[in-house]
C-alpha positions in Angstrom: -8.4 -13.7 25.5 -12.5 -13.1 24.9 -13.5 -16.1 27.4 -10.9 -14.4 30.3 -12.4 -11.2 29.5 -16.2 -12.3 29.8 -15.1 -14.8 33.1 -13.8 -11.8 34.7 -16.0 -9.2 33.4 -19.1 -11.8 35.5 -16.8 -11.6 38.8 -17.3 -7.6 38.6 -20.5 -7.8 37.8 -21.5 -10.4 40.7 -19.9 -8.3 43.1 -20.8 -5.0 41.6 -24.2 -5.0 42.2 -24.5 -6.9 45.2 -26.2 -5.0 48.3 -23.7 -3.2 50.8 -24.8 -2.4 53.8 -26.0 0.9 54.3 -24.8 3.5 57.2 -26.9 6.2 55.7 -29.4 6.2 59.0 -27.0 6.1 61.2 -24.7 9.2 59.9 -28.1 11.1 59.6 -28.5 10.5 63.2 -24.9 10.9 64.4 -24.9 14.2 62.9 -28.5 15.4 64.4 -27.4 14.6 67.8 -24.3 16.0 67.8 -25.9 19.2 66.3 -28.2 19.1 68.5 -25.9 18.7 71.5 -23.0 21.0 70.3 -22.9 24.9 71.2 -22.7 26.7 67.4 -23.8 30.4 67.7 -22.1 30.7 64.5 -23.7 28.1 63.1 -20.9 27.0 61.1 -21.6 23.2 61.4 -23.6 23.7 58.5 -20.8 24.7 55.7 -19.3 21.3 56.8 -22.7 19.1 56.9 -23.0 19.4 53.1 -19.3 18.5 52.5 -19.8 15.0 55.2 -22.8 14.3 53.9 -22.2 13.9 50.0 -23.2 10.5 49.4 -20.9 7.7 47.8 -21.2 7.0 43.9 -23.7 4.5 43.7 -21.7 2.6 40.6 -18.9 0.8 41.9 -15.2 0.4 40.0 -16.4 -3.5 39.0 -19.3 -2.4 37.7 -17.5 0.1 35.5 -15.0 -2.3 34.4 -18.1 -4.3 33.4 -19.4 -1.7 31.5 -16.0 -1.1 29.7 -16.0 -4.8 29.0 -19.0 -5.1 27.6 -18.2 -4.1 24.1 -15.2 -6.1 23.6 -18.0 -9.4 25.4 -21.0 -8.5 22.6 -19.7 -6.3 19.7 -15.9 -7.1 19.8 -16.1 -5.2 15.9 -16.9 -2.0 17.8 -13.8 -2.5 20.2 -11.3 -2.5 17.0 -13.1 -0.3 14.4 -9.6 0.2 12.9 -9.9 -3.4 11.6 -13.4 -3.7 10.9 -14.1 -5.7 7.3 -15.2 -3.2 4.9 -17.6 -4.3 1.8 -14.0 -4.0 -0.6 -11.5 -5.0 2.0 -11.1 -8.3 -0.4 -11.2 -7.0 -4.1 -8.8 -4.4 -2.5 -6.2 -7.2 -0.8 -6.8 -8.8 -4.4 -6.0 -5.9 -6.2 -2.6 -4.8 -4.0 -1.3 -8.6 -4.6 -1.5 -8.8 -7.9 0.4 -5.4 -8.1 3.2 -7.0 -6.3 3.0 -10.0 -7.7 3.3 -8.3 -11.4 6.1 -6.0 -10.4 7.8 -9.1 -9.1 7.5 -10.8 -12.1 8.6 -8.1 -14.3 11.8 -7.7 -11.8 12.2 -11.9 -12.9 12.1 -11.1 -16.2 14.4 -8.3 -16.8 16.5 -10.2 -14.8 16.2 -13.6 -17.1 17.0 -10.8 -20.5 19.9 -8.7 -18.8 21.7 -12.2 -17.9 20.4 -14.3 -21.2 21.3 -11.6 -23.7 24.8 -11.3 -25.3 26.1 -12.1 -28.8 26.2 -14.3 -30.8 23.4 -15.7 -28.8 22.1 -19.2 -30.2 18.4 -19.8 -31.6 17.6 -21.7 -28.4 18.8 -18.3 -25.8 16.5 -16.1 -28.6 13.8 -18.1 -28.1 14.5 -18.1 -24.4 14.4 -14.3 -23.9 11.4 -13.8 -26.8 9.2 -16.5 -24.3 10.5 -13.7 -21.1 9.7 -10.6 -23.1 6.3 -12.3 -23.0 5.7 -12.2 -19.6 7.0 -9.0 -19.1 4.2 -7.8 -21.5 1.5 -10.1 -19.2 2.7 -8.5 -15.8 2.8 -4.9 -17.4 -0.9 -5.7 -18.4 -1.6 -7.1 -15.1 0.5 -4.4 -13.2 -1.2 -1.7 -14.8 -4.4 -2.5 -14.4 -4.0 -3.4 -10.4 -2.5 0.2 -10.3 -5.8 2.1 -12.0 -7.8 0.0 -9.9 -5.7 1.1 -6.7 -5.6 4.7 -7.5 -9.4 4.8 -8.5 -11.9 2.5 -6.5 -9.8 1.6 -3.7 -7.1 2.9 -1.3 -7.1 7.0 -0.5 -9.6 7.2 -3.8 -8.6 9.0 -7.0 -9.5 13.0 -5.1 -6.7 12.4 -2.7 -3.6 10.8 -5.7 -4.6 13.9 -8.1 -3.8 16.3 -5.7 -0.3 15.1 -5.0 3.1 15.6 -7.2 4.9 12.7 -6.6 1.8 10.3 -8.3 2.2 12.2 -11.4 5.7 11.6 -11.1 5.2 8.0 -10.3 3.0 8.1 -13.6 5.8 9.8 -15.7 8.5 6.7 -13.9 6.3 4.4 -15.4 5.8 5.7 -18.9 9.5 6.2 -19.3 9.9 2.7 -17.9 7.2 1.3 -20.4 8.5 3.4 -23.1 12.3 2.4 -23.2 11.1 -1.6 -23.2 9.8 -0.9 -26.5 13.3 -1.1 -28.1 13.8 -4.4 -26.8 10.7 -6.0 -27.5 10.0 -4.8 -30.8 13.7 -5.7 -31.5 12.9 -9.7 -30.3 9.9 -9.3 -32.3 11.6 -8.4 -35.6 14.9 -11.0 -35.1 11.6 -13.7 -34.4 10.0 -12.6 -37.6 13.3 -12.5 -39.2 14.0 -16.3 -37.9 10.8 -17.4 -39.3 11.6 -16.3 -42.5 15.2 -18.1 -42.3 16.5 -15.3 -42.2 18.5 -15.3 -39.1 21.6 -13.5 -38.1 23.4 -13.9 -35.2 22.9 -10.8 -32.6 26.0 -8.7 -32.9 28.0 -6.6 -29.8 26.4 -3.3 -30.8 22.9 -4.2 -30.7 23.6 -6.7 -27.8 25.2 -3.9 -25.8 22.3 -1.4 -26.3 19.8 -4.2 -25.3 21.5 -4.5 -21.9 21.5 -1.0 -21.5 17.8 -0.9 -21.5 17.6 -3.5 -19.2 20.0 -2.1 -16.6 17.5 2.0 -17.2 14.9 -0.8 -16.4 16.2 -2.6 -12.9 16.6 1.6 -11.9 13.1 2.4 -12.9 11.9 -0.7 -11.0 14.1 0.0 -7.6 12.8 3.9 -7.7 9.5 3.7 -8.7 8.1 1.8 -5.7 10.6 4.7 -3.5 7.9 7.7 -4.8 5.3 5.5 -4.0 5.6 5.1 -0.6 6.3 8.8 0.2 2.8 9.2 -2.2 0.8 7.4 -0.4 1.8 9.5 2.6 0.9 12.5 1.2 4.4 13.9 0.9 4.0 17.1 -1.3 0.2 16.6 -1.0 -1.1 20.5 -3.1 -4.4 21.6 -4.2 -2.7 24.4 -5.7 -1.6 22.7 -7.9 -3.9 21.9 -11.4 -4.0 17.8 -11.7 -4.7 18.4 -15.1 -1.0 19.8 -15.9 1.2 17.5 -14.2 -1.1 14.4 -16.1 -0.5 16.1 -19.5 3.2 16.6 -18.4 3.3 13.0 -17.7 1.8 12.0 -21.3 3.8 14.0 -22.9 6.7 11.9 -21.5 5.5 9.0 -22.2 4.4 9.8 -25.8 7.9 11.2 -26.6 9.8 8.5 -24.8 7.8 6.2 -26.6 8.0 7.4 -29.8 12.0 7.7 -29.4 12.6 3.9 -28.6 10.1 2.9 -31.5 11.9 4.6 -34.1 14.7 4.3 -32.4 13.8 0.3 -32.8 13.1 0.1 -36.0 16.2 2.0 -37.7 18.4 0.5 -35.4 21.9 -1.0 -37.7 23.3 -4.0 -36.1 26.9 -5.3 -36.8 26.0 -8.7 -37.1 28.6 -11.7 -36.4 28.6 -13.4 -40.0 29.8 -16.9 -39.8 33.4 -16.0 -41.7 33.9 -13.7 -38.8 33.4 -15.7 -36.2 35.7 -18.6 -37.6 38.4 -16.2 -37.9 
C-alpha cells in the first residue's frame, strides 16, 4: 500500500512542477488593445479587469496530493497517531492478558469444584478439587494484581476510575466474590488437615450442598463483574461530586463483613457426615 502510495505520489510530483506554458503576456496585451480600442466613457472595463485578470493558483492539484502524501511516504507514525507505540503500550498489553487469562482460569476452576463436588466424595475427588482450590488462589493473586496495575499505571489512570461509581462497585463485586470463596477453601483446607491426621470423614449432603451453593454465587459474580466493567471504563455514571473516599470505604466494609461472615461461617460449620454403617444400609 506504502510503495503504490510513494509510485504515485512521484507521478504528481513529476507533473506537478513541470513548466506550463504561460499566456500571461499575451492576456496583458489582449486586454490593453482592446481597452485601448473600445469606447468606455464610463470606464467600467475596469471593475471587470481585476476580476479577468486574477491569476491561476500557482500549486497545482498533483502537487497537493503530493504534499498530502508526504506524511504517510516519510513519517507514516504521524499519519495514524491513534496507533502510535507508546513507552507502556507492552507492560500494558501484558498487564490486560494476564487479567483475562486469570479470570479465565478462575472461571475453569469453579467449574472443575461445582462439577467435582458432591458427597460421599472419595479421597482421590478431595484431593482433585483441594489441587483446583489452588489455582483459584494463584489466579486471584494474579488477577488482582493485573487489576491494581490496570486501574493505577496504565489505562484511563487511577484520577479518571475514582471518580466513577460503577469501579467502586466493581470493587465491592469482587470482595464479595473473594469473600464467599473463603468458605470453601478454608473448608478443603480443614477436611485436608483432617485427612492427614486420618481422620477422614466422608463429605455429607449438607455441607456438600452449601459448597455448591457458593460455587454457583461464584459463576454470577464472574458473569456480572466483567458487565460493570465495561460500562466503567466508558465512564457511565462518571461524578466528581461524588467523595472517592466514601464509596472505597463502603466497599471495604463489604468485603470485611462478607469476609468475616464466611470465615466464621467456615469454621463452625456442622456437617452430617455419611458414616460407613449408613451408607451400607
Amino acid at each position: 500500500m506504502r510503495t503504490s502510495i510513494i509510485l504515485l505520489s512521484l507521478c504528481a510530483a513529476s507533473s506537478a512542477w513541470a513548466p506550463q506554458p504561460s499566456r500571461t503576456s499575451f492576456q496583458k496585451a489582449s486586454s490593453q488593445f482592446q481597452h485601448e480600442k473600445s469606447f468606455d466613457p464610463a470606464q467600467l472595463s475596469h471593475v471587470s479587469k481585476s476580476t479577468r485578470n486574477v491569476e491561476k493558483p500557482l500549486l497545482r492539484p498533483e502537487a497537493a496530493f503530493l504534499a498530502s502524501a508526504l506524511p504517510i511516504i516519510f513519517a507514516p507514525e504521524a499519519a495514524s497517531a491513534t496507533t502510535a507505540f507508546t513507552s507502556n503500550a507492552v507492560p500494558s498489553a501484558l498487564a490486560a492478558y494476564g487479567h483475562y487469562i486469570a479470570l479465565i482460569g478462575m472461571l475453569g476452576c469453579i467449574m472443575v469444584e461445582r462439577l467435582t463436588i458432591k458427597p460421599n466424595m472419595t479421597p482421590d475427588e478431595e484431593d482433585f478439587i483441594a489441587g483446583a482450590d489452588i489455582a483459584f488462589g494463584i489466579f486471584g493473586l494474579l488477577i488482582t494484581y493485573t487489576g491494581y496495575l490496570r486501574a493505577v499505571e496504565y489505562e484511563k489512570g487511577f484520577d479518571f476510575y475514582s471518580h466513577e461509581p460503577l469501579f467502586w462497585l466493581k470493587v465491592a463485586l469482587v470482595g464479595v466474590f473473594g469473600a464467599s470463596s473463603f468458605f470453601n477453601t478454608i473448608t478443603i483446607i480443614k477436611r485436608a488437615v483432617a485427612k492427614q491426621k486420618g481422620d477422614f470423614k466422608p463429605m455429607g449432603e449438607k455441607l456438600s450442598k452449601r459448597m455448591i451453593q457458593i460455587c454457583n454465587a461464584e459463576l454470577v459474580a464472574v458473569a456480572t463483574i466483567p458487565l460493570t466493567a465495561t460500562f466503567m471504563a466508558r465512564g457511565v455514571g462518571y461524578s466528581q461530586d461524588i467523595p472517592w473516599q466514601g464509596e472505597a470505604a463502603l466497599a471495604a466494609l463489604v468485603f470485611a463483613g462478607l469476609s468475616f461472615k464466611y470465615v466464621k461461617e467456615a469454621l463452625t460449620f456442622e456437617d452430617n457426615p455419611i458414616t460407613l454403617d449408613s451408607s451400607s444400609d
